[in-house]
C-alpha positions, 0 to 999 in steps of 0.5 A, a space after each residue: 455603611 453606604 447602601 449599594 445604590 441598586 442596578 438600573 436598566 437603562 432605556 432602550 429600544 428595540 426596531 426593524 431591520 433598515 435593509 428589510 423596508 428599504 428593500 420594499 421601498 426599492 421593489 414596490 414601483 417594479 411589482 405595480 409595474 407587473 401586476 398593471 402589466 399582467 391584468 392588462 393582458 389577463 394573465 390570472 396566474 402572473 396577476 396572483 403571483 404579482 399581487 403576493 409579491 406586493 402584500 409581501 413588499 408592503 409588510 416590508 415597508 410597514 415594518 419602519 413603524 414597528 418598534 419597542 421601547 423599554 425601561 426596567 418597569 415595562 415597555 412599550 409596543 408599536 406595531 405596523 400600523 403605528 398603534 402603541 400600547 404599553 406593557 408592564 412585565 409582570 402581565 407577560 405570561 410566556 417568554 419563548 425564546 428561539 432565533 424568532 422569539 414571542 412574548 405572549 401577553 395572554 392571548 396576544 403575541 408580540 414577534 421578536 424577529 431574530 433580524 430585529 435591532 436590540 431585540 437580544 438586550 429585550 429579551 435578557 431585560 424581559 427575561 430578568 423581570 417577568 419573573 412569573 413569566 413561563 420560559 421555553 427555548 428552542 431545546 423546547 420545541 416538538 417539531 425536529 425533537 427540539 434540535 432546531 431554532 425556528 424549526 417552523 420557519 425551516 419546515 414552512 421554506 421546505 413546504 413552499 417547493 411542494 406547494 409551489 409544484 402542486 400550485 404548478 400542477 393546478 395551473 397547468 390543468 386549467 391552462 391545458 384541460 382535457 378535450 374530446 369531441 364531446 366537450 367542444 362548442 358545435 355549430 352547424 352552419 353556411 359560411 358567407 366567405 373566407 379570408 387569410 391573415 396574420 394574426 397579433 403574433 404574425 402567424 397566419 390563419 384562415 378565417 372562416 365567416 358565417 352570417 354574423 360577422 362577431 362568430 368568425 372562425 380561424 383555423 390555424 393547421 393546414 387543410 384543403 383550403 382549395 376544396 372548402 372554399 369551393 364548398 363554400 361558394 356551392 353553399 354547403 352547409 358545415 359542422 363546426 367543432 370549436 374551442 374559445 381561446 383566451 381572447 374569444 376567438 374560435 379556433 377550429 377543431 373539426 371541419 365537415 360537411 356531410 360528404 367530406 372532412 376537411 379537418 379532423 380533431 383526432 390529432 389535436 386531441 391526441 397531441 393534447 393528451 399527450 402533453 398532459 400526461 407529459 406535462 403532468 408526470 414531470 411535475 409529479 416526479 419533482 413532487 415525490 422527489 420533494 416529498 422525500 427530500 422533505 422525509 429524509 430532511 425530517 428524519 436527519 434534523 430530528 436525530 441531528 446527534 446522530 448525523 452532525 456532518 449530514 445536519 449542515 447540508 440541511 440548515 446553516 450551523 447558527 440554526 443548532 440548538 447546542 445541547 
């Protein structure tokens, strides 16, 4: 009798998406563009926001590296930085398959994204030969009571709008920060003259020119231009409340002398504060609104048996762990 020949696994090989590097590739000009753009005119938050995108893009490109070839004895990986190293199966000691999968070869991981080509095929070769591998699936997981596939991935895109709101939140403390009399610059002084001119958003100003020609003041809201500038002619000598902007100008709060007010803070302040409380309530409603959406999202996925129409409104349907 003839021995049945035994089965071979063919090589095969296991690769990147061609759409995710090719999108980074088509980005990257754009994002350099804006990140130039925002350091240029020092805008801290756009120059954050543009430098995530570039590492996020980056990644992408990189991702043409990223490869695994196999065979029935092992395989071998290749990672982002083009740096191989080869694996036999029995050194695998954990297999868990999820839409995202990992292998874990004592204390490294290796990725087997949902996305990656042939990563299926891998996995059933990998399952078949490391035999003393553990095994989980996404019935597995704790997060969602195992009813979900890459539940941290869905957890992780619920996060980023809260996060994103909080960040919102930061921002706008840094950018409107509360003001009194008391916090802003004071000088006492006489000025040597006075002009009026547009400034590089072509509203006009009213300069204010003390001694030193680099501490000009500028005064943007409407005052009694015709009683200060007879003050300043009489040589009178001013208190000066002030905030620096952005690009070092000083623009006046309060102007007095000692016998007259010619612009006082209160209204700024009051406007100011205002705005905060404004500002800061919208953004913590969004962020309760989040936070429940997140509860209610937690509680529908994690009892996904009991709420099969309302789970879909949550997760698209390849994402439920049949059970």
């Amino acid at each position: 009798m003839k021995e049945k020949k035994q089965k071979k696994t063919r090589q095969g090989t296991v690769s990147s998406p061609p759409l995710a590097w090719v999108i980074g590739i088509l980005c990257l000009p754009f994002f350099i563009f804006l990140l130039y753009m925002s350091i240029k005119e020092g805008e801290v938050f756009a120059i954050v926001l543009s430098s995530l995108f570039i590492v996020l893009i980056l990644y992408l490109i990189l991702l043409i590296n990223w490869q695994i070839t196999y065979d029935a004895k092992g395989f071998t990986y290749r990672n982002l930085f083009r740096i191989s190293k080869y694996y036999d199966y029995q050194q695998v000691t954990k297999i868990r398959q999820n839409k995202d999968s990992y292998l874990y070869i004592r204390h490294k991981k290796i990725l087997i994204d949902a996305s990656a080509v042939g990563g299926g095929e891998f996995l059933s070769v990998v399952s078949k030969y490391a035999r003393n591998a553990e095994h989980t699936t996404a019935k597995d997981e704790k997060l969602f009571n195992g009813n979900i596939k890459n539940p941290k991935e869905i957890l992780a895109v619920s996060l980023f709008f809260p996060v994103l709101t909080m960040a919102m939140m930061i921002w706008a403390g840094f950018a409107l920060p509360a003001v009194s009399l008391e916090k802003m610059e004071h000088s006492t002084l006489k000025l040597m003259d006075y002009d009026e001119e547009q400034d590089a958003d072509g509203q006009m100003r009213f300069c204010l020119l003390p001694e030193d020609p680099e501490n000009d003041f500028v005064i943007y809201e409407e005052i009694d231009k015709d009683s200060l500038i007879q003050d300043i002619k009489n040589q009178e000598i001013f208190d000066i409340y002030y905030l620096n902007s952005e690009y070092q100008t000083k623009i006046v709060r309060q102007i007095s002398s000692d016998t007259k007010m010619y612009l006082s803070a209160d209204a700024f302040i009051q406007e100011r504060t205002k705005t905060r409380i404004e500002l800061f309530s919208i953004f913590s409603g969004i962020l309760l609104l989040e936070l429940l959406f997140l509860l209610l999202q937690n509680h529908i996925l994690s009892h996904a048996e009991r709420y099969p129409n309302a789970v879909k409104f949550f997760v698209r349907e390849d994402y439920l762990v049949k059970k």
